[in-house]
C-alpha positions in Angstrom: -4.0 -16.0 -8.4 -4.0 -12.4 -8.4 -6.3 -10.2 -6.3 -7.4 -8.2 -8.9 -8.6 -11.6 -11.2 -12.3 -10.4 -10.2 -12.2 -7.5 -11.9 -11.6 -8.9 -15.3 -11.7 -6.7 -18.6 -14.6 -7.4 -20.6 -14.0 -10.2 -23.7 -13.6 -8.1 -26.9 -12.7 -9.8 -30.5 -9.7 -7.4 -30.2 -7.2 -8.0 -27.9 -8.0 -5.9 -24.5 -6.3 -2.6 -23.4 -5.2 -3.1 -20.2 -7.2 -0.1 -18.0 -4.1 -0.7 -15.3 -0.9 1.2 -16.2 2.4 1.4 -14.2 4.5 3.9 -14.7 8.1 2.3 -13.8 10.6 4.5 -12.6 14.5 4.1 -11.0 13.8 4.0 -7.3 14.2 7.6 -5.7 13.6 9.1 -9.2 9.6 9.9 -8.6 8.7 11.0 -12.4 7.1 14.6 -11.1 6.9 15.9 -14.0 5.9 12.6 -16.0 2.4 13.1 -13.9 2.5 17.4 -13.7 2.3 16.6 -17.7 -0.6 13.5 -17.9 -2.8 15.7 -15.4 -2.5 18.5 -17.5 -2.9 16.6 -20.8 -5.7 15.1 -19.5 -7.3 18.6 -17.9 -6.8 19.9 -21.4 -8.7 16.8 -23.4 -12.0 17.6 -21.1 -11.1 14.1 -19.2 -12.8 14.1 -15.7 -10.1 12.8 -13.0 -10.0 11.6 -9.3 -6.9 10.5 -7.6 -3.9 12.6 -6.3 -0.7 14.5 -7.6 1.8 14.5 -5.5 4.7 17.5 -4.2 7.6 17.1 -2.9 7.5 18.9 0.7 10.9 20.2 0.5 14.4 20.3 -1.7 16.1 18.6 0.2 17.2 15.3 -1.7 17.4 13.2 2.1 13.7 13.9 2.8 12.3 12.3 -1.0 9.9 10.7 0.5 8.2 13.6 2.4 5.6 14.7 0.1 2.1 16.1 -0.1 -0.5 15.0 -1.8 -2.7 17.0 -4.2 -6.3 15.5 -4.6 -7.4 16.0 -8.3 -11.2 16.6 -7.8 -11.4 19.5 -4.7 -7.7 20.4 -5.0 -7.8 19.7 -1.4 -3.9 18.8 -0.3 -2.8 16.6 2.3 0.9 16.5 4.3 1.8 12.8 4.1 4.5 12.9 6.5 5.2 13.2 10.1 7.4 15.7 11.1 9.8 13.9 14.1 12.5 15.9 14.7 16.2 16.3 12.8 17.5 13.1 14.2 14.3 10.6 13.6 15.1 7.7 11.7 13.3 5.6 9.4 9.8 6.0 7.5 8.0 9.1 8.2 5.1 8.5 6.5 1.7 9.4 8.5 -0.5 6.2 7.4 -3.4 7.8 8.9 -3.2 11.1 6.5 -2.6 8.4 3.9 -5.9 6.6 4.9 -7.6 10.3 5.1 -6.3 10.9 1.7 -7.5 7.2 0.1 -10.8 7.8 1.9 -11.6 11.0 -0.1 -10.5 9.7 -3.5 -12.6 6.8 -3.1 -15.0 9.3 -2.3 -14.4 10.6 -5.7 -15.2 7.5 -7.3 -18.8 7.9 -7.4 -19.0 10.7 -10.1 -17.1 8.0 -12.6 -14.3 10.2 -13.4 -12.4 8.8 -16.5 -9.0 8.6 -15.2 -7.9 7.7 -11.7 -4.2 9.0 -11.2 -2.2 7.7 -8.2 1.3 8.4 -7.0 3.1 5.5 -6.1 2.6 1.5 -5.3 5.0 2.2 -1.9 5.8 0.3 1.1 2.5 0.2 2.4 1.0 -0.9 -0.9 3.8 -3.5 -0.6 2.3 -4.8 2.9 -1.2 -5.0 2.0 -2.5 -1.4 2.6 -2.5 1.4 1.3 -3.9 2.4 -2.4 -4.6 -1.6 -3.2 -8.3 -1.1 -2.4 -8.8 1.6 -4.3 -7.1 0.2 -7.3 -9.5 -2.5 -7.2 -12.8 -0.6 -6.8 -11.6 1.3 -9.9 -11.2 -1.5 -11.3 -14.3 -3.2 -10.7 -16.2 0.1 -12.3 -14.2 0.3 -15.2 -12.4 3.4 -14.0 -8.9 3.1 -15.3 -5.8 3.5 -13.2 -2.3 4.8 -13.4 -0.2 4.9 -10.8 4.0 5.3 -10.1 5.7 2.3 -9.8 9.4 2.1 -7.9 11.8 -0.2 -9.6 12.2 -2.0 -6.0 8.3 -2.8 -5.7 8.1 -4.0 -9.1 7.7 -7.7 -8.2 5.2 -7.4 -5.5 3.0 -4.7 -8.3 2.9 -7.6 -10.3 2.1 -10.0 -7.7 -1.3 -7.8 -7.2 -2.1 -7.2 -10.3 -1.1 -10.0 -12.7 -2.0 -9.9 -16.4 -4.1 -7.0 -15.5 -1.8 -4.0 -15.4 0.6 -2.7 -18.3 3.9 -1.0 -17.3 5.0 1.7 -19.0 8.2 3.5 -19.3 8.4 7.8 -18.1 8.3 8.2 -21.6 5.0 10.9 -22.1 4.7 9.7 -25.8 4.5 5.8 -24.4 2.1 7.3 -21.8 -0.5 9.1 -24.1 -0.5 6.2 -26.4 -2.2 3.9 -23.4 -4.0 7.0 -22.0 -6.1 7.1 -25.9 -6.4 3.4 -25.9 -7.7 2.8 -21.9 -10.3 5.8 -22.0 -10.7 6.0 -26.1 -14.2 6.2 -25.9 -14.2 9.4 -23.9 -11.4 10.8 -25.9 -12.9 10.3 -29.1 -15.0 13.4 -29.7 -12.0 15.4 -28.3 -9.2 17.4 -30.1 -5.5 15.5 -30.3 -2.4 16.5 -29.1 
């Protein structure tokens, strides 16, 4: 049974959009672009959005996963990393920046934005923590979600969300098409691409 089965899509006579996308990418490929393009599509279509964009803190292709995040409503940004020293090993992420982060964009969820955009179902989402809450409280008020998926957490993505989620290729076109279907009614009265 998934944990997201209580937040079930309403029964239409048309078959449902799913208002859960993943965007599934090759593991240590994070589409940056792919999301620089639906925050900007979106911005441009009058869509109201809460979630986070994230950076890359550095070129440096060994240190991928030391990013900052970019919260869509204040702009605020937040280091998710912890900076250990040249010769630290393993994951450097700062869960309690992460937590800071998730706190504020659930925060955010109270003005009903249309869109919540998140930037990847990691490790942590893996264990338990992380974004997993907050994908279900947008769930439960009808807020749709998209969110970067790693090839490698693909199984335990669908093992939390079920039937509920989509996944979607990097392709933009692919993207846009779910993006009018999961918030069509606020995209109606606006202009196409």
């Amino acid at each position: 049974m998934s944990v997201l089965q209580s937040a079930l899509i309403p029964d239409t006579t048309a078959a449902p959009v799913r208002s859960v996308a993943a965007i599934v990418y090759p593991n240590e490929v994070y589409p940056n672009a792919v999301f620089q393009h639906l925050v900007a599509r979106c911005r441009v279509r009058g869509l109201s959005l809460a979630g986070v964009l994230q950076h890359p803190a550095c070129d440096d292709p060994s240190r991928h996963c030391d990013v900052i995040l970019e919260d869509l409503t204040s702009g605020h940004r937040t280091v998710l990393y912890e900076e250990r020293g040249a010769g630290a090993r393993g994951c450097r992420l700062d869960q309690s920046a992460l937590a800071e982060a998730t706190a504020r964009v659930e925060g955010n969820l109270e003005t009903a934005p249309d869109l919540l955009v998140l930037n990847k179902f990691g490790k942590v989402e893996c264990e338990g923590g992380g974004l997993r809450d907050l994908i279900a409280v947008a769930m439960d008020r009808g807020i749709a979600v998209i969110i970067g998926v790693p090839a490698r957490n693909l199984e335990a993505w669908r093992a939390f969300t079920g039937e509920f989620a989509v996944e979607l290729s990097t392709d933009v076109t692919q993207i846009e098409r779910w993006l009018e279907a999961a918030v069509a009614p606020n995209m109606s009265a606006m202009a196409p691409t």
